[in-house]
N, C-alpha and C positions, 0 to 999 in steps of 0.2 A: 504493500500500500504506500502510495505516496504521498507526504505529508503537504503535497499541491491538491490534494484532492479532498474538498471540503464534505462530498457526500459519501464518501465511504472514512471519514474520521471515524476513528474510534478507540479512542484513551482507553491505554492499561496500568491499573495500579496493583498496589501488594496485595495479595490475598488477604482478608480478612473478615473470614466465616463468624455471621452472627449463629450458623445453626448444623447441625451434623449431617453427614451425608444422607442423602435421602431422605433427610426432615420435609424439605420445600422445593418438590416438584415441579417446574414450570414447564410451558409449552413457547416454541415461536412462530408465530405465522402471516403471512404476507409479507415478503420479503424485500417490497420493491424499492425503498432507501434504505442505504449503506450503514443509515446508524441504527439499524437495528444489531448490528454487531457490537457496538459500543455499550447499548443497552444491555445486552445479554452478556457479556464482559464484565459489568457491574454487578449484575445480579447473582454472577459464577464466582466473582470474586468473595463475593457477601457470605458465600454458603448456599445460594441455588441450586439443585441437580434440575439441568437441563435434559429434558426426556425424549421429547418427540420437537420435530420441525416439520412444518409444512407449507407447503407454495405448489400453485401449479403450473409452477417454470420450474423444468428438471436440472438447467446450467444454474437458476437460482441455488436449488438446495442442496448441488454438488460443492458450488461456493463456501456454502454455509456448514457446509460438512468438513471441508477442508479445515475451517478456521473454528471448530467445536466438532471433535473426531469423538466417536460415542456417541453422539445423539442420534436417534433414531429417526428414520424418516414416514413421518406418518402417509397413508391412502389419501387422505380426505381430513379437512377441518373436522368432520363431525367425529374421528376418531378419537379426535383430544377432545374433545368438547365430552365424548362420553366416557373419558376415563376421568372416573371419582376422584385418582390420588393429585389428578393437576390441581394445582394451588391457584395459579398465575399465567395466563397469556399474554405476552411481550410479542408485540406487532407493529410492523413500521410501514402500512396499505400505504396507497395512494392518496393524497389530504383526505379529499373527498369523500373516500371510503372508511374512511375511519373510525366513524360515529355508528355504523349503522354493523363492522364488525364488532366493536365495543359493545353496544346493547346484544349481540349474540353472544358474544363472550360470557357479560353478566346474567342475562337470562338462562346460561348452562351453571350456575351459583361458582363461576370463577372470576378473582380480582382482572382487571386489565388495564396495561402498562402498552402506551401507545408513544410513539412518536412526536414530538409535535410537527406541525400545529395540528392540536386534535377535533378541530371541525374548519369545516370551511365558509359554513352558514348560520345562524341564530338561531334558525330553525334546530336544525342538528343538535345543537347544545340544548337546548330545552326540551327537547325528546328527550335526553340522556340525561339530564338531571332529573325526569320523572322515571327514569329505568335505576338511577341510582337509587332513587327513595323507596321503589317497588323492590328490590334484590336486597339492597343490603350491602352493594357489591362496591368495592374500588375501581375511578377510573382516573387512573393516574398518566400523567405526561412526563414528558423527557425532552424538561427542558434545561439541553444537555451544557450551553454556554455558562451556567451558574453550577449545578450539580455535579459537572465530569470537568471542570475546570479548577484545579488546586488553589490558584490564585484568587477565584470567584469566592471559593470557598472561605480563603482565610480573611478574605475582608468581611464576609458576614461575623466571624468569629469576634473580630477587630471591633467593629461596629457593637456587636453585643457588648464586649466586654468596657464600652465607653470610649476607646480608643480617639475618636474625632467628635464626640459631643453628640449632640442631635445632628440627625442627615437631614438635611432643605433642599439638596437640590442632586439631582441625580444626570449625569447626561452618557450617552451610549452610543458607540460607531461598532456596525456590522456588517464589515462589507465583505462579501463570498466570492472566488474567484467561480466565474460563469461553466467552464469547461461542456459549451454548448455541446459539442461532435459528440459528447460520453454521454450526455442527457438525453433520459427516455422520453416519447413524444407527450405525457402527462406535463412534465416540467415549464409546456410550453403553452399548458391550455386552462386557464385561470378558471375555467367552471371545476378543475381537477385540482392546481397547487391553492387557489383561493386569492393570489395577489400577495406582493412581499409585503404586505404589515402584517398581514394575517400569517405568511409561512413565517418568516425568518423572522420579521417584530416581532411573533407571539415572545421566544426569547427576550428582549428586551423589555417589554413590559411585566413578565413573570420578574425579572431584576428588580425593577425600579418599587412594584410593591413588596417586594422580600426586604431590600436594605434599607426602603423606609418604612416600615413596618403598616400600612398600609392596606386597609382589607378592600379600600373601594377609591374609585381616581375618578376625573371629568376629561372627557378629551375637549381641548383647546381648539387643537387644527391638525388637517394632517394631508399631507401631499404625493403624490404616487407619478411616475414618466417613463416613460420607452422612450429614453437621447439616443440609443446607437444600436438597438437590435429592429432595425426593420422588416428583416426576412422572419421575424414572431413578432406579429403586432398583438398578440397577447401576453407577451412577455414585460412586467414590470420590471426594469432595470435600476429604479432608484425610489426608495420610499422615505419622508421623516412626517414625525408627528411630537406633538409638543401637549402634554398633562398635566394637570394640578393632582395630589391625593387629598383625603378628606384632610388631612393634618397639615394642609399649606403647602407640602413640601414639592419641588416641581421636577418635571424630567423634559430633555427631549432628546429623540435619537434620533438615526441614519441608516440606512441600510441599501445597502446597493451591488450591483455583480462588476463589479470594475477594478478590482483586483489587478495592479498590474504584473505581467508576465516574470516579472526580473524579482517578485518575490518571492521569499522561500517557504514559504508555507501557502495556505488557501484565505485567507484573513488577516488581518492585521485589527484583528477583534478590543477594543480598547473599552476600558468603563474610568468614566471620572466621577468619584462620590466628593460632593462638599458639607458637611458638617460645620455644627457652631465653634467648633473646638481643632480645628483639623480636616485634611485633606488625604484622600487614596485614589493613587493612579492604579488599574490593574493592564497590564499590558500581558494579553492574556495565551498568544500563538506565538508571540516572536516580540524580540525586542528590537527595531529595526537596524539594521545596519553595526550591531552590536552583538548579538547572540540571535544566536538561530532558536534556540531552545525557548520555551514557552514559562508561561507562571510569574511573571515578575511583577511584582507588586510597590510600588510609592508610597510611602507614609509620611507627615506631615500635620506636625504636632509640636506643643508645647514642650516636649521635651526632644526635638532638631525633624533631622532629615531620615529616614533611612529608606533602604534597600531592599528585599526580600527576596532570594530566590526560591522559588516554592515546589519547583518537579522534584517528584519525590518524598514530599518532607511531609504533606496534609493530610493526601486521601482522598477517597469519596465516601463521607460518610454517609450519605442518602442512601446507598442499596439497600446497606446495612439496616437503617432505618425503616425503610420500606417491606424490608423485607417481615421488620417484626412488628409493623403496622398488621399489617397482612393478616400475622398469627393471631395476635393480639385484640386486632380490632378497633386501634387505636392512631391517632393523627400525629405523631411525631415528627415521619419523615416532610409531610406538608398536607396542610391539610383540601378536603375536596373544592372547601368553598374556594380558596386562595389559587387552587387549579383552573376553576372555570370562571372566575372573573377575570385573571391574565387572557382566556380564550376571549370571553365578551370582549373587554376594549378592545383586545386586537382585532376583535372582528366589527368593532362599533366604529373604530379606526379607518378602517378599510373600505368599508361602508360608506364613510363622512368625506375620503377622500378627492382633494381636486388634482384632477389631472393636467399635470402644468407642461405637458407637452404634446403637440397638434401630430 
């Protein structure tokens, strides 16, 4: 895998099992973006036993078998669906499809761990909020730029622990390198990916209500363009949008496929938090022109400057988390509501947006 390639990223950290072999069976299925391996890396890391896979593209689940040897490959979704001992289906469909394998998932009384962005419509979402309140069931997202990000990580810890005072203002650059020739013909059809605030922003607004703790936000404004892909006139090439949350505190990001060719990675993913007390840069793929390697974090505070390199050194503690969610029954790793209000604005976002290019 090459770390040029933003859709099949997929961070690997140290093993650390919350639970024993064959405690917490899961399944995978729908295989058509890349991070569903990053997902399921997470969740193996955690203590998962990954059972069955399935897709029905056979170079899919030979892929998938490569990179999780021992996992079984299932006939047919309904075969996991109808083995009792699955806990968990972890699935990375097509946007669109998401929401509607999610309620199948839950309606067979198993949690499900989906990709983002996990709808593409309003609609969608409020169907699956009345499938979570009927089941009982988890529908969690993977939103991977906070959760599978070291650096992301230890600013949330930072921030808890007082590190820069109150967070007021939140601001976020996400830009993905495009690698059109490798994207399947979904990528290019906005009734499918939903539009970049709603794909790629879902991450960025799941951010901005997590480090300002935040259960509900207003959108301001928000802007969406095709500057240089004509041959997909439904391809959104650059998205930003600008929010207040209930507490004052504000955000605005960027998102766009303009990556240029000469860097070393797929992004150049950055987050700036400003607090009453202090400031954190996370520079979060690469530090440019300075280290290749990922996780660097800026701190700035009453007590100086510092540094942080973080590959390596944090973890991901959300698998873990989720995974005893799961067991347990319990909101630690994040809770449902905090999941589908990131989906709402982003898709209230998307929705609201002016298209600033003819």
């Amino acid at each position: 895998m090459s770390n040029k390639d933003g859709m099949n990223y997929a961070p690997k950290g140290k093993p650390n099992p919350v639970v024993k072999e064959g405690e917490f069976p899961i399944a995978a299925a729908a295989l058509d973006h890349g991070h569903i391996n990053g997902m399921c890396n997470g969740l193996v890391e955690a203590g998962a036993t990954l059972k069955w896979v399935y897709d029905p593209d056979p170079e899919k689940v030979k892929a998938f078998v490569e990179q999780f040897p021992g996992v079984e490959v299932a006939e047919s979704l309904e075969q996991i669906l109808n083995d009792d001992s699955i806990k968990l289906v972890a699935a990375a469909a097509i946007p669109s499809e998401r929401s509607a394998l999610g309620n199948k998932v839950m309606e067979a009384g198993k949690d499900y761990f989906t990709d983002k962005t996990p709808f593409t419509t309003l609609a969608q979402l409020e169907e699956t909020k009345r499938v979570v309140e009927r089941t009982g069931q988890k529908y969690m997202v993977y939103f991977s730029e906070r959760l599978h990000v070291e650096g992301a990580v230890f600013a949330g810890q930072l921030i808890r622990d007082g590190a820069i005072g109150r967070v007021i203002q939140v601001t976020g650059f996400g830009p993905h390198r495009l690698n059109a020739d490798t994207r399947p013909d979904w990528f290019f059809n906005k009734e499918q990916y939903g539009g970049i605030l709603c794909d790629i922003g879902s991450h960025q607004i799941e951010q901005f209500l997590y480090y300002t703790g935040n259960e509900d936000a207003k959108l301001l404004n928000s802007k969406v363009g095709n500057y240089n892909n004509p041959e997909h006139p439904e391809l959104e090439d650059y998205g930003d949008a600008t929010l207040v949350g209930e507490n004052g505190a504000t955000f605005y990001f960027k998102v766009d496929w303009f990556t240029p060719d000469g860097l070393s990675t797929w992004g150049d993913g950055r987050t700036f938090i400003t607090g009453t007390e202090g400031t954190i840069e996370i520079r979060k793929y690469v530090d440019v022109a300075r280290e290749e390697t990922g996780d660097h974090l800026y701190l700035v505070n009453k007590e100086g400057e510092k540094h942080y390199a973080l590959s390596g050194e944090v973890g991901f503690p959300f698998f873990g988390e989720f995974i005893k969610d799961c067991i347990n029954r319990t909101e630690n790793a994040m809770t449902q509501e905090h999941a589908f209000k990131a989906a709402e604005l982003c898709l209230v976002a998307q929705d609201e947006a002016v298209v600033v290019t003819k």
